[in-house]
N, C-alpha and C positions, 0 to 999 in steps of 0.2 A: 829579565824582569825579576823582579823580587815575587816571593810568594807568595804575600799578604796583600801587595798589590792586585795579583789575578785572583785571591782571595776572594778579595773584597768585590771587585771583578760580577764574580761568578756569582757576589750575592743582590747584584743591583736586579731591579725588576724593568729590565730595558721594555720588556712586551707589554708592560702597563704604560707605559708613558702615553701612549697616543699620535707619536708622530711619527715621520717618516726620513730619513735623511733625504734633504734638499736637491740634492743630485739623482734622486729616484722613483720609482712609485712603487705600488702593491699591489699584487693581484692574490686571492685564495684560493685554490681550490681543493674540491672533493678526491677522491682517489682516480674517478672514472674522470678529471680534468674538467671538470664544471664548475664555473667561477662560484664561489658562494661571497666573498667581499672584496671591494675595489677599496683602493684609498683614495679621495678628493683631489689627487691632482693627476690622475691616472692621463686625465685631458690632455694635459698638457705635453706628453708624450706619445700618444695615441692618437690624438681629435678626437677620440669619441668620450663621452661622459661618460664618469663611473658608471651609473645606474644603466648604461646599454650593455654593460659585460655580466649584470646579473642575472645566473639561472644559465648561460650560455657557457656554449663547449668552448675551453680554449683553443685559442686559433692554432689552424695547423702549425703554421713558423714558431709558435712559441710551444708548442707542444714539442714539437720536435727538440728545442732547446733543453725543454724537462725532462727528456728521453736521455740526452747528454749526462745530466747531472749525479753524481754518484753514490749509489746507497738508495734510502727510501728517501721520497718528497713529501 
């Protein structure tokens, strides 16, 4: 890749946009794994509605999965 293209890249502000890619959703959490924000289609891959994952411990399967991932989360 050229390096004005990852430049330029590196200066978009993708975490302001607002959305999510269509094939995914979003969960946040705190360090001690408590959801603090869902994203509005969380539903649709979970069945439960955002707003039932807030203030709640991440689930064990998916804690376990963050436990996998490398570096800090």
């Amino acid at each position: 890749m050229r390096k004005a293209f990852i430049a330029q890249c590196e200066q978009e502000a993708l975490h302001r946009s607002g959305m999510i890619h269509p094939h995914g959703a979003l969960l946040i959490c705190t360090a001690d794994l408590r959801v603090t924000h869902a994203s509005a289609n969380l539903a649709d891959y979970t069945g439960r509605p955002p707003v039932a994952w807030l203030g709640q411990p991440l689930p064990d399967e998916l804690a376990r999965l963050n436990a996998m991932l490398p570096g800090e989360v």
